[in-house]
FIMAR-231240 format. One line per 4 residues: number of its first residue (from 1); their letters; for each residue x, y, z of C-alpha. Coordinates in nm, 4 decimals, padded with zeros to 6 digits. Layout:
# FIMAR-231240
NUM = A = X/Y/Z | ...
# end
This chain:
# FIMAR-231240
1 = XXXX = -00.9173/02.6553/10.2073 | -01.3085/02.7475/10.2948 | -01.5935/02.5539/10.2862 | -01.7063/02.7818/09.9838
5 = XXXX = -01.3935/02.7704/09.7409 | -01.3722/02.3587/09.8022 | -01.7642/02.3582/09.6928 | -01.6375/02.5522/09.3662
9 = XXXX = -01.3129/02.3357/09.2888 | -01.5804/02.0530/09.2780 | -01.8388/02.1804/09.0749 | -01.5422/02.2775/08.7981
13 = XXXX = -01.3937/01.9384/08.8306 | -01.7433/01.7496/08.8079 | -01.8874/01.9914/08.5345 | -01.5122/01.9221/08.2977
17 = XXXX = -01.5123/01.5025/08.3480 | -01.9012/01.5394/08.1891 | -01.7599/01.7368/07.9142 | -01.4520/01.5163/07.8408
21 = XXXX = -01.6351/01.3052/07.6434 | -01.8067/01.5098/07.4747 | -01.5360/01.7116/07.3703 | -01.3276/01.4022/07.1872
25 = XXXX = -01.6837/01.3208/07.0220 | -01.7354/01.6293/06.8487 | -01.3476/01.6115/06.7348 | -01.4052/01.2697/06.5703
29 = XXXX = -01.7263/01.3843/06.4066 | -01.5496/01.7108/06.2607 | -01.2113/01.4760/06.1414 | -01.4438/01.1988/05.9681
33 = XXXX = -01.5725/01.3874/05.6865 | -01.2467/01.5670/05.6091 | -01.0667/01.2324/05.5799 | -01.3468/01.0838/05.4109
37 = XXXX = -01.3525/01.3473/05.1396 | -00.9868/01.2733/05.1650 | -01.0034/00.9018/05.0611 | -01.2544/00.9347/04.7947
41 = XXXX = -01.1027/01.2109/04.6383 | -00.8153/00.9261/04.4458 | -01.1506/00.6982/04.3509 | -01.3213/01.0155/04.1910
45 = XXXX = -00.9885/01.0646/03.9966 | -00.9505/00.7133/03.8707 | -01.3570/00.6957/03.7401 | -01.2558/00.9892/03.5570
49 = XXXX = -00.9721/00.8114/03.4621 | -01.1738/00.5441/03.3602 | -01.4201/00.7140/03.1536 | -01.1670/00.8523/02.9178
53 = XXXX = -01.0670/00.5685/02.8583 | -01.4225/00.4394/02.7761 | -01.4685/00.6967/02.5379 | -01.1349/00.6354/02.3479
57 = XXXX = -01.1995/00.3019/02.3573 | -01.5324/00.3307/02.1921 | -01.4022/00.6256/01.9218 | -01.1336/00.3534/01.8137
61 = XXXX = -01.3667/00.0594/01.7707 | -01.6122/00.3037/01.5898 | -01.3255/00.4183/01.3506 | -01.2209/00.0245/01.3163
65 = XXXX = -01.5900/-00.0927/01.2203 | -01.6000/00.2532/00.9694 | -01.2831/00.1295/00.7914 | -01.4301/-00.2144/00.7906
69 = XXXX = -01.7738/-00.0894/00.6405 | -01.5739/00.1650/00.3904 | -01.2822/-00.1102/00.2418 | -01.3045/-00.0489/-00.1347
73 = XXXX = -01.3003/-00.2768/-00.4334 | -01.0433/-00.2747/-00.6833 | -01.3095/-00.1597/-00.9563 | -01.3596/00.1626/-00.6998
77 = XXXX = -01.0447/00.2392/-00.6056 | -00.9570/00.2735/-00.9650 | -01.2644/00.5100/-00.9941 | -01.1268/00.7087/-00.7044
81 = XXXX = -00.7680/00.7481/-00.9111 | -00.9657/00.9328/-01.1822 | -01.1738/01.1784/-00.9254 | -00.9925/01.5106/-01.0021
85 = XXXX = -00.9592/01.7413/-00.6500 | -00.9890/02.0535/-00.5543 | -01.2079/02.3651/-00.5752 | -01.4892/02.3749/-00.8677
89 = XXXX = -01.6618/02.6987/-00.9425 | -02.0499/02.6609/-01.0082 | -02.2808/02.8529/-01.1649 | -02.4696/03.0878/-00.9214
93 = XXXX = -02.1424/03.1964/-00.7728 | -02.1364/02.8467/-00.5622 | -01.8248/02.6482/-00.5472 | -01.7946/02.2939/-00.4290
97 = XXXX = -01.4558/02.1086/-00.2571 | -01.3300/01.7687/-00.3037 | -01.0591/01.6812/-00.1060 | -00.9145/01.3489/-00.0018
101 = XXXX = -01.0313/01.2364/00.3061 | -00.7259/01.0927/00.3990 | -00.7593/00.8153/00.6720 | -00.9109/00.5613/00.4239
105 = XXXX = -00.7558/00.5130/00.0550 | -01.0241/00.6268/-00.2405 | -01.2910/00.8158/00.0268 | -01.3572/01.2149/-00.0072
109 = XXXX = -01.4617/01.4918/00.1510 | -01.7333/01.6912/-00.0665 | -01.7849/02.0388/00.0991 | -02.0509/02.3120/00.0024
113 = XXXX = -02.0941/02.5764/00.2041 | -02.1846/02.4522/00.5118 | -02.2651/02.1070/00.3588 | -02.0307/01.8261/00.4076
117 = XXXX = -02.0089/01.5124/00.2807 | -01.7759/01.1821/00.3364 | -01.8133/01.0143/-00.0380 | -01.7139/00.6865/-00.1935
121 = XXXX = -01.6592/00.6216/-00.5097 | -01.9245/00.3702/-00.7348 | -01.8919/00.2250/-01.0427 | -02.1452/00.2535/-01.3040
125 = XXXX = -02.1765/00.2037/-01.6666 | -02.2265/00.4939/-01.7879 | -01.8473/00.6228/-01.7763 | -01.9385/00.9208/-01.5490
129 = XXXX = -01.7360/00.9190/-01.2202 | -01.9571/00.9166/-00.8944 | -01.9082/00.9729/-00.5802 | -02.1717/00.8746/-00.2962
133 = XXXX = -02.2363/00.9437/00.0985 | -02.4558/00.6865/00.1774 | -02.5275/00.8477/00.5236 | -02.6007/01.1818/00.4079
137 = XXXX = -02.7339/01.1082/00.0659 | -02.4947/01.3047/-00.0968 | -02.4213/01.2202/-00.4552 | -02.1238/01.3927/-00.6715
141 = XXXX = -02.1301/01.3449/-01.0697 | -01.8199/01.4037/-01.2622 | -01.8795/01.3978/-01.6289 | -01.5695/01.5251/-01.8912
145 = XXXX = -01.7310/01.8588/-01.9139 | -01.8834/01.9382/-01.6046 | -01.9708/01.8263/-01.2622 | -02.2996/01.8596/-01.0375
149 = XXXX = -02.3359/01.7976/-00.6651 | -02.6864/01.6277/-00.6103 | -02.8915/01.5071/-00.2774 | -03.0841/01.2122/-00.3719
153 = XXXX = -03.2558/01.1963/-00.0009 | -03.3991/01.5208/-00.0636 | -03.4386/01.4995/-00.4597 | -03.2981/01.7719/-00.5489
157 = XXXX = -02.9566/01.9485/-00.7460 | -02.7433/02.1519/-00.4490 | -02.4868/02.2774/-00.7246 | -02.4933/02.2681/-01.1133
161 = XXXX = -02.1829/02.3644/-01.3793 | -01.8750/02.3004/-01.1362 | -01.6161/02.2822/-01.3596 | -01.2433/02.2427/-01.2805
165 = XXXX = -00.9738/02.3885/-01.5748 | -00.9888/02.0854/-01.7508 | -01.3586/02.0365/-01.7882 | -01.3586/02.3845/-01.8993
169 = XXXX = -01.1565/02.3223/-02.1881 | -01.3606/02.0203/-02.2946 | -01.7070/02.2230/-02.2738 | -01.5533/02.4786/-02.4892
173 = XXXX = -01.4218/02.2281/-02.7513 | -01.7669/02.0895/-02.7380 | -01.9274/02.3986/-02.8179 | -01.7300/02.4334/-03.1187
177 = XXXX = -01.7555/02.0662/-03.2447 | -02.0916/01.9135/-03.1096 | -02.0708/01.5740/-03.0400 | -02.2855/01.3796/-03.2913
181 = XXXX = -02.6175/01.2397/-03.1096 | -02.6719/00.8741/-03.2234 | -03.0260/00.8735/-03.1137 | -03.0953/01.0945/-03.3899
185 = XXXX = -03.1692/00.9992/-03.7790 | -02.8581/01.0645/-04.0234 | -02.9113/01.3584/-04.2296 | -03.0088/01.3314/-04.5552
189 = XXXX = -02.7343/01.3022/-04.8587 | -02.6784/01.6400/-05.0318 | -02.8594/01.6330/-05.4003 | -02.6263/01.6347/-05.6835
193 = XXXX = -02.4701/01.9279/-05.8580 | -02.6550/02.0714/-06.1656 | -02.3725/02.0941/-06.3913 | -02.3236/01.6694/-06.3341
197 = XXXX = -02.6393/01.6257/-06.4567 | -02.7054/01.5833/-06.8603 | -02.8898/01.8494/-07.0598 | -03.1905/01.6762/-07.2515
201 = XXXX = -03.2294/01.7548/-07.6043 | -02.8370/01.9213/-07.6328 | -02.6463/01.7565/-07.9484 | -02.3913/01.5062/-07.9178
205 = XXXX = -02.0306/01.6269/-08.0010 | -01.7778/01.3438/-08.0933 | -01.4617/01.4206/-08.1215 | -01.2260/01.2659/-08.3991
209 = XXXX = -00.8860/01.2893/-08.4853 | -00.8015/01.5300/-08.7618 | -00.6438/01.4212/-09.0399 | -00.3326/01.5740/-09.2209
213 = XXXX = -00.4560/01.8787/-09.4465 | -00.8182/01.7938/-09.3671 | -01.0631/01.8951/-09.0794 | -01.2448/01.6547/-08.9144
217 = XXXX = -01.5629/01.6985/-08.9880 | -01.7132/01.3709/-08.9865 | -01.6919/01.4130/-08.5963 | -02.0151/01.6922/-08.6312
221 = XXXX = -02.3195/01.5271/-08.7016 | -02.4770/01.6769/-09.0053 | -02.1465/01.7716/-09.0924 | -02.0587/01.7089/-09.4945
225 = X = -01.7305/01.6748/-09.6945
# end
């Protein structure tokens, strides 16, 4: 071997030890990341994980404090027994739903339109059935004729003249026979009949047996044998 070729089988061997280390370096630093992605990929998962669960957790203790709030009397649940369901045509071509809610005993769901409303019933004293959304301010009269949807936050009427096939039948009866209003006076009595009253000045006639072969006359005043 020359002089020259020796010099260059030195260089390479002194040129690849000060690379060596390098070399594993860089392979380490190019590994980490991929195996620390690698590692925190399950802890990612289970936060997930664990969110969920917050969120159910919280949608259940929500629903438990709602049923809580919501428990009903006996005096309302027997209002809610009388609430008649189902669609109720309006005037102005509007139509309003009540519906069982379903999760809670006695509470509806009041839709119009777009409009929705989770009601209670109330008792009152007036005998009208109501229905309330305390949230919302929606408030649902049912009287035996008719039935209105109202806002009371807002102050206003959102659906007049719902009527189901029953309260129908009851307006039309009442059209025929008007209930009598108590808040108004009594009529006055009829006068009396003309022919029950006595003519002044007309004679007397008294009527007397007649006696065999004779003619009462004695019954005429005036009157002679």
């Amino acid at each position: 071997m020359t002089i020259c070729n020796l010099r260059v089988c030195l260089a390479c061997a002194t040129l690849a030890s000060a690379l060596a280390p390098w070399g594993v370096a860089h392979a380490q630093s190019t590994t980490a990341p991929s195996a620390n992605r690698a590692a925190a990929a399950p802890s990612g998962a289970s936060a997930a994980r664990e969110r969920v669960d917050a969120r159910s957790a919280q949608r259940q203790a929500a629903a438990g404090a709602q049923a809580a709030t919501t428990a009903l009397t006996p005096g309302e649940l027997d209002v809610a027994r009388r609430v008649e369901t189902g669609r109720f045509p309006c005037e102005l071509g509007q139509a309003v739903e009540v519906q069982p809610e379903g999760r809670i005993a006695g509470m509806f769901v009041v839709t119009l339109g777009n409009q929705r409303f989770r009601m209670q019933p109330v008792e009152t004293t007036t005998g009208a059935l109501r229905l309330e959304d305390p949230q919302r301010g929606g408030v649902w009269l049912q009287l035996a004729n008719k039935s209105m949807l109202m806002n009371q936050k807002l102050g206003r009427r959102l659906a007049d003249e719902c009527m189901s096939p029953q309260q129908t039948r009851v307006a039309e009866a009442m059209k025929n026979a008007p209930p009598v209003n108590i808040l108004e006076p009594a009529p006055p009595p009829p006068p009396p009949s003309p022919a029950a009253q006595p003519v002044q000045g007309a004679p007397q006639v008294i009527v007397t047996p007649v006696r065999p072969g004779g003619i009462a006359a004695e019954g005429i005043p005036g009157a002679r044998d």
